[in-house]
DRENPATI-850662 format. One record per atom (N, C-alpha, C, O): x negated, y, z. Coordinates in steps of 0.2 Angstrom, whole numbers, padded with zeros to 4 digits, always signed. Atoms other than C-alpha are relative to their C-alpha. Layout:
// DRENPATI-850662
XYZ...
This chain:
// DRENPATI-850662
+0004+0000-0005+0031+0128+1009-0005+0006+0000-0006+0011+0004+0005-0009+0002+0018+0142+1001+0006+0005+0003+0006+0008+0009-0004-0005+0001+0033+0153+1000+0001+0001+0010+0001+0006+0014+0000-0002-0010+0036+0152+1020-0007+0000+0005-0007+0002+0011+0007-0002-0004+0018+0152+1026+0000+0009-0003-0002+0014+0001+0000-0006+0000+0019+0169+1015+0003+0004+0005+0000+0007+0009-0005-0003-0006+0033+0176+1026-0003+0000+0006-0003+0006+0008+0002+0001-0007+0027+0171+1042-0006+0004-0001-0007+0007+0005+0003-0003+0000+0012+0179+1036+0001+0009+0002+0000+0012+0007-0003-0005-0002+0019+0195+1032+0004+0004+0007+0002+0009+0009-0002+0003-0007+0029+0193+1048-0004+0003+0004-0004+0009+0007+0004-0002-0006+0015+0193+1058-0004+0008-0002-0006+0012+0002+0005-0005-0001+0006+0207+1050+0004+0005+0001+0000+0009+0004-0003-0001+0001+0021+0217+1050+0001+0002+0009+0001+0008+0011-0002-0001-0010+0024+0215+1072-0009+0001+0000-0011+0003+0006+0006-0001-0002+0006+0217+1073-0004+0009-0003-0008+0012+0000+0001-0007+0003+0005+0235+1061+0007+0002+0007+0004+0004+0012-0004-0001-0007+0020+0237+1075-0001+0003+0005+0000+0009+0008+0003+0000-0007+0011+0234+1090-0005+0006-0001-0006+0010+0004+0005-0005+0001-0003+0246+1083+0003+0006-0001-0001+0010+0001-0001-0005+0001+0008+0259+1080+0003+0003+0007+0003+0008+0010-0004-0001-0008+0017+0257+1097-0007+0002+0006-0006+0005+0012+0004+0000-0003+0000+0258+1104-0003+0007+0001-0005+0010+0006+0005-0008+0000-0008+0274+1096+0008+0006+0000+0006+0012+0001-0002-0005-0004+0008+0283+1100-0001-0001+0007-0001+0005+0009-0001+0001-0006+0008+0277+1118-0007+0008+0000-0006+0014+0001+0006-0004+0000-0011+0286+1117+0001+0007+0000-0001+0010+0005-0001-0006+0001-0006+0300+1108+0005+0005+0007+0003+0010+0009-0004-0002-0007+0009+0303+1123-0004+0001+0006-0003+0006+0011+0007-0002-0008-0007+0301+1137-0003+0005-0003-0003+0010+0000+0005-0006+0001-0017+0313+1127+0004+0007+0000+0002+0012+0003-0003-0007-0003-0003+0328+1127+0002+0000+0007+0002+0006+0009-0003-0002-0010+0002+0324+1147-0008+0003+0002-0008+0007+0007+0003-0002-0004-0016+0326+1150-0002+0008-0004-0004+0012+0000+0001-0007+0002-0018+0343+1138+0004+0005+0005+0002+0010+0006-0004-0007-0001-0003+0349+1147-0002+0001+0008+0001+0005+0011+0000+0000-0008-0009+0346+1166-0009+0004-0001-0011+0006+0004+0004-0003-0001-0026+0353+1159+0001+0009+0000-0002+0013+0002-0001-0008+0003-0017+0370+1152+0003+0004+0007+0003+0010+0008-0001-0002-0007-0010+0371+1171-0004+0002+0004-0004+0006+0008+0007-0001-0005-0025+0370+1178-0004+0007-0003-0008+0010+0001+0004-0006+0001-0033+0384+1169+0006+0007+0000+0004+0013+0001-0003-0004-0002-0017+0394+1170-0002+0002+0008-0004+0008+0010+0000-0002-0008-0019+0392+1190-0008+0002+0000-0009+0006+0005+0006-0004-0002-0038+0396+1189-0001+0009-0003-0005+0013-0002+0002-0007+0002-0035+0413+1179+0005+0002+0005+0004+0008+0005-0004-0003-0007-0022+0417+1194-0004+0000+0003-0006+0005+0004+0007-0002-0007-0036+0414+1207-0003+0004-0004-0003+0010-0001+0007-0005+0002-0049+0423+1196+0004+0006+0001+0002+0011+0003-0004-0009+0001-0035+0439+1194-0001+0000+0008-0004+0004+0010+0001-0002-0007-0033+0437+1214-0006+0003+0003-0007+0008+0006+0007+0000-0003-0051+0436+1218-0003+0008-0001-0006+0012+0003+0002-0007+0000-0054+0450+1208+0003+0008+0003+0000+0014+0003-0003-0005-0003-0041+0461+1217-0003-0001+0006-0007+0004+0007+0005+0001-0009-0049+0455+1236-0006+0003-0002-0007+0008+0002+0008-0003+0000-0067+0461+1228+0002+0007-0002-0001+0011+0002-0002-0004+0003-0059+0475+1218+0001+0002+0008-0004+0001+0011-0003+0000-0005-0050+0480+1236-0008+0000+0005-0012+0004+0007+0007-0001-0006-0066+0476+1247-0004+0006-0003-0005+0012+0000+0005-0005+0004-0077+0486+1235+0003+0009+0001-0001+0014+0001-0004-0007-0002-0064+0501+1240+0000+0001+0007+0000+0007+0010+0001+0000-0004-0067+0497+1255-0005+0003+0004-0005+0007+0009+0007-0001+0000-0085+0499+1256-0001+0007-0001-0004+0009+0004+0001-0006+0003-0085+0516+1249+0004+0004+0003+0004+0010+0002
């Protein structure tokens, strides 16, 4: 009886170390999707800031 309460023990911590691991990779997979929609986002703002800077660069030619 000890001997199978041990088991059952192990058992449980064993799917519960499991569920823990299955959890902090879930985690870790949302924290790269959101790194990689963050690195788009700053690639497509240094594309605006380069256009902007041609429209002002280009106005600034204008002016003159």
């Amino acid at each position: 009886m000890l001997l199978e309460k041990l088991r059952q023990r192990i058992h449980d911590k064993a799917v519960a170390l499991e569920r823990a691991i299955d959890e902090k990779f879930s985690a870790v997979e949302e924290k790269e999707k959101e790194l990689r929609q963050l690195r788009l986002a700053v690639r497509e703002r240094d594309h605006d800031l380069e256009r902007l800077r041609g429209v002002v660069s280009s106005n600034e030619a204008t002016m003159q």
